[in-house]
N, C-alpha and C positions, 0 to 999 in steps of 0.2 A: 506594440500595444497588445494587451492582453485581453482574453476576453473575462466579464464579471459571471463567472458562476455560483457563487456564494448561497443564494437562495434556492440551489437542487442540490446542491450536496449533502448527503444525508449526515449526520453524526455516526463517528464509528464507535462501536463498543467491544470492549473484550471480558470474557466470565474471565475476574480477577479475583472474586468471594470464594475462599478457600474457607472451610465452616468448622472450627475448630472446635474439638468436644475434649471434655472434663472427665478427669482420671477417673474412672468409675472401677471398684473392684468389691463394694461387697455384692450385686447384685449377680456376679456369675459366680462367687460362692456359697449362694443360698441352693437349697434345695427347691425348685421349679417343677412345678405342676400344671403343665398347659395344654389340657384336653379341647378337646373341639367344643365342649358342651359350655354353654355360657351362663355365668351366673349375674343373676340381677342383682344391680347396687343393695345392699342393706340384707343378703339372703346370708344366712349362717354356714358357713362350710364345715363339714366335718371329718378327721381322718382318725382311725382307730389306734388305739393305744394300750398296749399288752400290759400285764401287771408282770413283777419277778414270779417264775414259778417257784414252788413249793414241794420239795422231797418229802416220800413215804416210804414206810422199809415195803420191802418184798417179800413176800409169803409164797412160797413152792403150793402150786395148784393146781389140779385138774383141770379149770376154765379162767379163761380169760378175766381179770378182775375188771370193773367198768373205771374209768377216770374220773378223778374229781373234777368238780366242778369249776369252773373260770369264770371272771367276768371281766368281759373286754370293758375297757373305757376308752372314751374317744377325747380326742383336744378339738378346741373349736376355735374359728377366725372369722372376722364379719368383712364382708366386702361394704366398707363404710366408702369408698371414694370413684369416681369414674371419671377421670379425665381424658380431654381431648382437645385438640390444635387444629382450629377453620382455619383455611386458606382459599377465600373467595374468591371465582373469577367467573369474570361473564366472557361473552363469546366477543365481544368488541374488543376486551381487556387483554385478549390473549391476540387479535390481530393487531391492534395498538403498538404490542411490542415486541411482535414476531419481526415489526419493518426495522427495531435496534437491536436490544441482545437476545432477542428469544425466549416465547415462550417456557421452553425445553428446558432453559439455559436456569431464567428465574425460578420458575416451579421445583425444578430439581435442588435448590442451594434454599430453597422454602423447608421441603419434604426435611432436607438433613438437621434443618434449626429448628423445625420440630418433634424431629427423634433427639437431639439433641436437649430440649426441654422434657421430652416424656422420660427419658433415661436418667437425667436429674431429678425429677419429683420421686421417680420409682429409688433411686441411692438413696436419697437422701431419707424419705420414709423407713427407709429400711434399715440405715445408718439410726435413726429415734428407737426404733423397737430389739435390735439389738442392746443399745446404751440402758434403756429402760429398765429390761429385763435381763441383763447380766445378772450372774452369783456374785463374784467378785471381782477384782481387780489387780493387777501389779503396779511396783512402780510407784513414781511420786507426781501427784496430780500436778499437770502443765510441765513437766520435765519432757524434753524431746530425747525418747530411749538411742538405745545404741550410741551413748557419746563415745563409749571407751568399750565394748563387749557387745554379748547379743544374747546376752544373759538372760535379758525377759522373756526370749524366746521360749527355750525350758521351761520356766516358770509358767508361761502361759497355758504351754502344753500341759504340765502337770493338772493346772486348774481342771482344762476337760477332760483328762483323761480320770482324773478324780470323780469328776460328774458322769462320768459312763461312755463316754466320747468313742465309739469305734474307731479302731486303732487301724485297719485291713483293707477299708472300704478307698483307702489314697484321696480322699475327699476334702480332708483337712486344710485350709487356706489360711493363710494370715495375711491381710488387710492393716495395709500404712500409707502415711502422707508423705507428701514428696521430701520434706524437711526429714523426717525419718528416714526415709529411703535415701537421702544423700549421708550421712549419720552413718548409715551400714555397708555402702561403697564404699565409705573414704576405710573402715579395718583391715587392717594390715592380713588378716588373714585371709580374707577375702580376697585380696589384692595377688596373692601369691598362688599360682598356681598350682604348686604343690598341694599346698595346703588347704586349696578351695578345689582341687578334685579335676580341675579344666581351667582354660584362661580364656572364657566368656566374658565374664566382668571386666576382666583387665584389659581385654581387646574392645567389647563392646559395650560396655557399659548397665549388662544387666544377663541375669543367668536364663 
């Protein structure tokens, strides 16, 4: 005969939420500006903006000639948005279910689902204002590039580097979807290690 304990035994739990986040790539090729100093929703930021200078001949002369004149311009950006992710708990809420999976346990897979949404709103804003404000484009609209080449590649470069793009600074990034990104594994010459420089890709799946 056995004995009924059914009514103390507690239910066991295990942290089985593993919190999966969304390819994000244009927001670490933008250029970041994050000073200590905080600006309020709706205040205008400003950052200065040189014009091309302008050559003069040179005259042989006793003193120094004075420089022409400049005028800086600046570009401007509005902090039009401020978001943020509550995660309410009272002091019962958090012994409640310290006695199944823990506090520690939930709060922690909370924190991740809401960097996980602040890092989507931030891609995605930033994915609109790039699109917006493009010069141009390559390519055939809704064609998934790289079927057979990496052609666009080039092409794309040209574009910036047309528009002034520094060439030096190693800063340049190109941003693609995953459909793209399987598109440019599956090229043969990627696939080759000869001819792709190393056999990253071919061992692991990505350079």
């Amino acid at each position: 005969m056995a004995n009924v304990l059914t009514d103390l035994a507690a239910d066991l739990y295990k942290a089985a939420d593993t919190v999966g986040r969304e390819l994000v790539g244009i927001t670490p090729s933008v250029t970041i500006n994050a000073g200590s100093e905080a600006v309020a929703q709706g205040d205008t930021i400003r950052a200065h903006f040189t014009r091309p200078s302008s050559l003069v001949d040179v005259t042989p002369s006793m003193t120094i000639p004075e420089g022409t004149d400049q005028t800086i311009d600046n570009k401007t950006m509005t902090l039009d948005q401020a978001k943020a992710v509550q995660i309410p708990w009272t002091g019962e809420d958090m012994k409640h279910v310290n006695n199944g999976s823990g506090f520690d346990t939930i709060y922690g897979d909370q924190i991740a689902q809401a960097m996980r949404a602040l890092t989507n709103q931030i891609e995605s804003d930033l994915a609109i204002e790039l699109y917006t404000n493009a010069t141009r484009g390559v390519g055939v609209a809704g064609d998934t590039p790289f079927s057979s080449n990496f052609n666009e590649v080039a092409q794309l470069r040209k574009i910036l580097i047309d528009n002034g793009m520094p060439t030096d600074d190693g800063l340049a990034s190109m941003v693609i979807n995953s459909t793209a990104g399987v598109n440019l594994r599956n090229l043969a010459q990627l696939q080759k290690a000869n001819e792709a420089g190393n056999d990253r890709l071919l061992r692991q799946g990505h350079y």
